[in-house]
C-alpha positions as CSV (number, residue, x, y, z in Angstrom):
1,X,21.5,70.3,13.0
2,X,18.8,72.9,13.3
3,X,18.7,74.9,16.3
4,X,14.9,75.5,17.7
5,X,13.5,76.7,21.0
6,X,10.9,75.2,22.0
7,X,11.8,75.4,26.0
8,X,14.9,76.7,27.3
9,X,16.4,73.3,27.9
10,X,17.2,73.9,24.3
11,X,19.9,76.8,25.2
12,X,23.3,76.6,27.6
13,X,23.8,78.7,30.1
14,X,26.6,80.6,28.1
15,X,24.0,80.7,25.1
16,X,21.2,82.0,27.5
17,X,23.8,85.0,28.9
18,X,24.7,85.9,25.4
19,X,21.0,86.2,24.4
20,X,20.8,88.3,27.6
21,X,23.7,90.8,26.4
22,X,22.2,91.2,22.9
23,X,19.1,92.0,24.3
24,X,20.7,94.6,26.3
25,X,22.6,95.7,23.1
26,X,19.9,95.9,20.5
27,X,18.2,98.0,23.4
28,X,20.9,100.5,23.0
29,X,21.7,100.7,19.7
30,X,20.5,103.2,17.5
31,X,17.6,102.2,15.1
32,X,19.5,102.8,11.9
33,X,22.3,100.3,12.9
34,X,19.7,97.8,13.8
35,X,18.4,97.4,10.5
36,X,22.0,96.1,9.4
37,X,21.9,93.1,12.1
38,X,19.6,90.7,9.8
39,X,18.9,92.4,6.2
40,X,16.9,90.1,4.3
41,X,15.8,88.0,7.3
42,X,12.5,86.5,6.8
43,X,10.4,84.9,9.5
44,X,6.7,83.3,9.8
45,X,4.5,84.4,12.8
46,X,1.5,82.1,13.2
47,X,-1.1,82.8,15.8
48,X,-3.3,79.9,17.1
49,X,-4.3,81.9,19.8
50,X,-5.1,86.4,20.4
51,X,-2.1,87.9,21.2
52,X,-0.8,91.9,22.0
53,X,2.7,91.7,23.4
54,X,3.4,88.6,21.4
55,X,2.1,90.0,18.3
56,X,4.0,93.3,18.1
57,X,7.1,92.4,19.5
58,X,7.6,89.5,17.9
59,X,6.4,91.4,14.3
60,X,8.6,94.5,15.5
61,X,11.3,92.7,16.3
62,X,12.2,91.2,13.0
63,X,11.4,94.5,11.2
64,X,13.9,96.3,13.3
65,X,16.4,93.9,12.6
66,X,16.3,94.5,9.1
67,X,14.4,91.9,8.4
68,X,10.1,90.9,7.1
69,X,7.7,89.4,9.2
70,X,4.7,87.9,7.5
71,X,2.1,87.3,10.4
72,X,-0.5,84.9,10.2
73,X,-3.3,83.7,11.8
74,X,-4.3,79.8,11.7
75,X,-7.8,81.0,10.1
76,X,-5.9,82.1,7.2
77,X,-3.7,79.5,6.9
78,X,-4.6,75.8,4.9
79,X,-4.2,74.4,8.5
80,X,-7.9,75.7,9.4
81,X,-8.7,73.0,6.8
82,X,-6.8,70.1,7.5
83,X,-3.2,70.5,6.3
84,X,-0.7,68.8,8.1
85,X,1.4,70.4,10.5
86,X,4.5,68.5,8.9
87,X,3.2,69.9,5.1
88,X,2.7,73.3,6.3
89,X,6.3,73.4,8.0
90,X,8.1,72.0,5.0
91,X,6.7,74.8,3.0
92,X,7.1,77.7,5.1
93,X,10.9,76.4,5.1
94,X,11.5,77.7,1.4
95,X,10.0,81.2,2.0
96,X,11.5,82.0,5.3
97,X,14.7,81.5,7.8
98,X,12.6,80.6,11.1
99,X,8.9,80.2,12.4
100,X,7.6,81.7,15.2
101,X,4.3,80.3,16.4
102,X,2.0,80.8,19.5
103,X,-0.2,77.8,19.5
104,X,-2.6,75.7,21.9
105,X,-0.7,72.7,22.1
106,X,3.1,72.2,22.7
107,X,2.8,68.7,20.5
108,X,2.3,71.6,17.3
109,X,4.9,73.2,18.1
110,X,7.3,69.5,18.6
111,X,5.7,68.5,15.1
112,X,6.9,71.8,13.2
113,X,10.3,71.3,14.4
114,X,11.0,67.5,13.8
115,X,10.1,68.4,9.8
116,X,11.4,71.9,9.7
117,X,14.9,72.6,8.7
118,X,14.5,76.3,9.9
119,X,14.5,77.0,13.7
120,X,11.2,76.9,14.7
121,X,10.6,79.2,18.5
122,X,7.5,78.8,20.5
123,X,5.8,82.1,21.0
124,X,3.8,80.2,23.4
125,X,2.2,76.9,24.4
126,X,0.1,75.0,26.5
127,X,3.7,74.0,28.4
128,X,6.1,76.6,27.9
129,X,6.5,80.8,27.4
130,X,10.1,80.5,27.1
131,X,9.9,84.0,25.2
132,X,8.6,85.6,28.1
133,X,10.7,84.2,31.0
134,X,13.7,85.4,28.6
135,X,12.0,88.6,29.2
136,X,11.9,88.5,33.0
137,X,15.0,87.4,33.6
138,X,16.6,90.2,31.5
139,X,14.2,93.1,33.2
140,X,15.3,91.8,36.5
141,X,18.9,92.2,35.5
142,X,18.6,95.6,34.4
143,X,16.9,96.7,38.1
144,X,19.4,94.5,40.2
145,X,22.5,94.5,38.5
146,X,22.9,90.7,38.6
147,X,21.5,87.5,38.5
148,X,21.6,86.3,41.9
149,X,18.3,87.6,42.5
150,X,15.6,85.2,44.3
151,X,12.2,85.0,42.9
152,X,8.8,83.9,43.8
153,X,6.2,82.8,41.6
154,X,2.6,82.5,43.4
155,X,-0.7,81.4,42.2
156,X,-1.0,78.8,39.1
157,X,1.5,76.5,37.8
158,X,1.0,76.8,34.2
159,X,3.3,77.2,31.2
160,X,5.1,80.8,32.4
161,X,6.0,79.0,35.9
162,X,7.3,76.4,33.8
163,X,9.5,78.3,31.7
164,X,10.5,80.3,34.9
165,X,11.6,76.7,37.0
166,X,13.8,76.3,33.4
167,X,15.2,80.0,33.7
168,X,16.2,79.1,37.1
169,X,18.3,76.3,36.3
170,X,19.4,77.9,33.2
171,X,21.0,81.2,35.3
172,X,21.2,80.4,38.2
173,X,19.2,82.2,40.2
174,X,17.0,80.9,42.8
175,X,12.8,80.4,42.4
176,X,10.5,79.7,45.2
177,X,7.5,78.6,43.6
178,X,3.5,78.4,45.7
179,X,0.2,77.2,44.1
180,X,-2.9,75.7,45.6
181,X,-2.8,71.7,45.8
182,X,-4.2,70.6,42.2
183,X,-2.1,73.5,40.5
184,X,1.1,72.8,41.0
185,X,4.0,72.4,38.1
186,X,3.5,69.5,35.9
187,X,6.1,66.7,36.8
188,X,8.0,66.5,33.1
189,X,9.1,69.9,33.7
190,X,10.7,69.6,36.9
191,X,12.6,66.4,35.6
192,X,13.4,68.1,32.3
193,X,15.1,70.8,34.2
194,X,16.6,68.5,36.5
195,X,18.2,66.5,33.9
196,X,19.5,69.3,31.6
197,X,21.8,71.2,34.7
198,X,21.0,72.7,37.9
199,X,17.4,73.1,39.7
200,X,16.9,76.0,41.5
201,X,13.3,75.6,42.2
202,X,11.7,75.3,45.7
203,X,7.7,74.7,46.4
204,X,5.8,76.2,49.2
205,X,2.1,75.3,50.5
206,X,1.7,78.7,52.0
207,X,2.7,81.7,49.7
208,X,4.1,84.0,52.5
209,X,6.7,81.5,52.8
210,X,7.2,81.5,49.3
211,X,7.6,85.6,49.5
212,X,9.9,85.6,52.5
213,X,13.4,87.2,51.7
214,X,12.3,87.5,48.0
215,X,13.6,90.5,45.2
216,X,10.6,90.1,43.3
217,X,7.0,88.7,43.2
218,X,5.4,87.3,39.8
219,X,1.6,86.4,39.4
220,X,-0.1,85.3,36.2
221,X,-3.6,85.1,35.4
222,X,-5.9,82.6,37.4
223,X,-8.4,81.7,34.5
224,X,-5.9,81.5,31.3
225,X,-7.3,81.0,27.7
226,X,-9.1,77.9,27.8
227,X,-10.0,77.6,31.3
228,X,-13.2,80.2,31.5
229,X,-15.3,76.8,32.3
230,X,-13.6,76.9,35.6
231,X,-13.6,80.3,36.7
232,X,-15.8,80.1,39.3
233,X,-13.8,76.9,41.2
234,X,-10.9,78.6,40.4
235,X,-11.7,82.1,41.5
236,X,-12.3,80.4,45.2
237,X,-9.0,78.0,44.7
238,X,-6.7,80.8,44.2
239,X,-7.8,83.4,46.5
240,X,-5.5,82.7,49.3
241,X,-2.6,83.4,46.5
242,X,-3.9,87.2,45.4
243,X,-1.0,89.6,45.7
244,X,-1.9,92.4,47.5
245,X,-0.1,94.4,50.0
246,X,-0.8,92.0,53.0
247,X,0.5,89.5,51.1
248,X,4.0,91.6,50.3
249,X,5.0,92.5,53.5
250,X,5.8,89.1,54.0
251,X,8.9,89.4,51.9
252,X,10.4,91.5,54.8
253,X,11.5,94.2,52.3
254,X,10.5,96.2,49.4
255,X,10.5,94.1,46.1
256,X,9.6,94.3,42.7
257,X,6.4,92.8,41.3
258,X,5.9,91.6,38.4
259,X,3.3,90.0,36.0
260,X,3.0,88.9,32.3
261,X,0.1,90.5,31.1
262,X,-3.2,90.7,30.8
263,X,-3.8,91.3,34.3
264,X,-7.0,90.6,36.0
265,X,-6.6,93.5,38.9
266,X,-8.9,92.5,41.8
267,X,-8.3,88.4,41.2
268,X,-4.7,87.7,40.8
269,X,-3.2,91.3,41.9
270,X,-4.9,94.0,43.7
271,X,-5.0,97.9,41.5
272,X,-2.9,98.7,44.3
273,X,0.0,96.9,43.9
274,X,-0.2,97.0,40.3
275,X,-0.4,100.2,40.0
276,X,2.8,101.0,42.6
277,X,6.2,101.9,42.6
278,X,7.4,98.7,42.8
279,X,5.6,97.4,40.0
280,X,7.6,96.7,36.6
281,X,4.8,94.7,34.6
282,X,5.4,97.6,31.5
283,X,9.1,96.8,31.6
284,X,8.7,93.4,31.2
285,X,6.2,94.1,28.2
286,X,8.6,96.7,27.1
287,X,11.4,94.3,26.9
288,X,10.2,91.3,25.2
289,X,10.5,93.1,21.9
290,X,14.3,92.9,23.0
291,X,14.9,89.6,24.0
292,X,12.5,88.7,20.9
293,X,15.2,90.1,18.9
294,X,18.2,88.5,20.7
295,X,16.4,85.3,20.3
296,X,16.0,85.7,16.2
297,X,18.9,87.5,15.9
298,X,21.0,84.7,17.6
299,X,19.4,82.0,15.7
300,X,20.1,83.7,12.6
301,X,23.9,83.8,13.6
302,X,23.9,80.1,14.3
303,X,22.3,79.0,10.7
304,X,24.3,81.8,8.9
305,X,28.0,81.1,10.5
């Protein structure tokens, strides 16, 4: 049976700690060993939606492995003109050993991987960013030494919270979670993590409780791709939620911040806390082209072995 990930419900614990280690292994390694992990690995990258980080460490990541990434854009591709989703991934199958895609809707993503016999990963969708949160969880390992770290996720309740609330279950550590009323985590997520092992969420009203006796502080954009219509409403909906110093000195100690990128500075975060000490936005960037790699690299292993 073909291994995807589409969320991380889709990995075990032991399978998410071992992506974690090669990560932290392909880091390390020197580049001319790299290209020996996956020589003649092919993947598909396909972009429904503008992408930086995505698109070079995902494009990066199977080069340095040895392998060829042909990158795409859905205005190149016969799916601008109608192709089905289920034709377009029964094709790319012959050519290449998995697909990549960042896309607008989750239900794409569900549709390329009931008809492909390749693993299909989502890059990103509406739902999940299980890439990312990969990311996160292995940068906060490298600054604390473990996983029993306690994280707070304030302002909007969209697809990297989700894929956070699934990291949490998946290792263990412990997620306090604050939005405004009318943003909070959708529902199906919370159940899906529920029912596939432990939940370590917890939801706050106010986000100073959510801060309180936290290691690190993540934000994401207020106004994501999509959602410019309501920038205004939510520009006045999120403000109590800005991280800024104030906010911080709730947590009762120094901690990390961190954000996915773009950031909005002024909205979301202030320039001051983006731009200190304690901010590791660039080593998250910096490491999805690692856990990127873990990710294709261990999926490779699975349909290889």
């Amino acid at each position: 049976m073909t291994r995807h990930l589409l969320d991380l419900s889709e990995l075990s614990a032991g399978e998410a700690v071992y992506i974690l280690e090669l990560a932290q292994k392909i880091k390390h390694a020197p580049r001319e060993e790299l290209l020996n992990f996956c020589p003649g690995y092919r993947a598909a990258i396909i972009f429904e939606k503008p992408s930086t980080r995505t698109r070079v460490s995902l494009e990066l990541a199977v080069s340095m492995l040895g392998g060829k990434p042909v990158v795409l854009s859905s205005s190149e591709m016969q799916l601008s003109r109608g192709e089905e989703i289920r034709d377009t991934a029964r094709v790319l199958e012959r050519y290449v050993d998995a697909i990549a895609a960042r896309v607008n809707s989750h239900q794409t993503l569900e549709k390329m991987a009931t008809y492909s016999k390749v693993p299909v990963i989502n890059a990103l969708s509406d739902l999940h960013h299980p890439l990312q949160a990969l990311a996160d969880v292995f940068t906060l390992y490298e600054k604390l030494g473990h996983l029993s770290f306690t994280l707070a996720y304030v302002g909007d309740g969209n697809n990297v919270c989700h894929s956070l609330i699934m990291a949490a279950g998946l290792f263990g550590f412990r997620l306090k979670v604050s939005t405004p009323e009318g943003y909070e985590p959708k529902d199906e997520v919370i159940q899906k993590a529920r029912q596939s092992g432990k939940l370590n969420y917890e939801f706050f009203k106010d986000p100073s409780e959510a801060i309180r006796e936290s290691d690190a502080v993540y934000t994401d954009t207020w106004v994501s791709m999509g959602f410019d219509s309501q920038r205004e409403v939510r520009l006045k909906d999120f403000a109590a939620w800005q991280v800024n110093s104030k906010l911080l000195a709730a947590a009762g100690k120094e901690v990390y911040f961190m954000h996915c990128l773009p950031a909005h500075k002024g909205e979301e975060v202030t320039e001051e806390v983006f731009e200190s000490s304690s901010s590791i936005v660039f080593d998250q960037a910096e490491n999805r082209l690692y856990t990127s790699a873990a990710v294709f690299l261990y999926l490779w292993k699975e349909v290889v072995t």
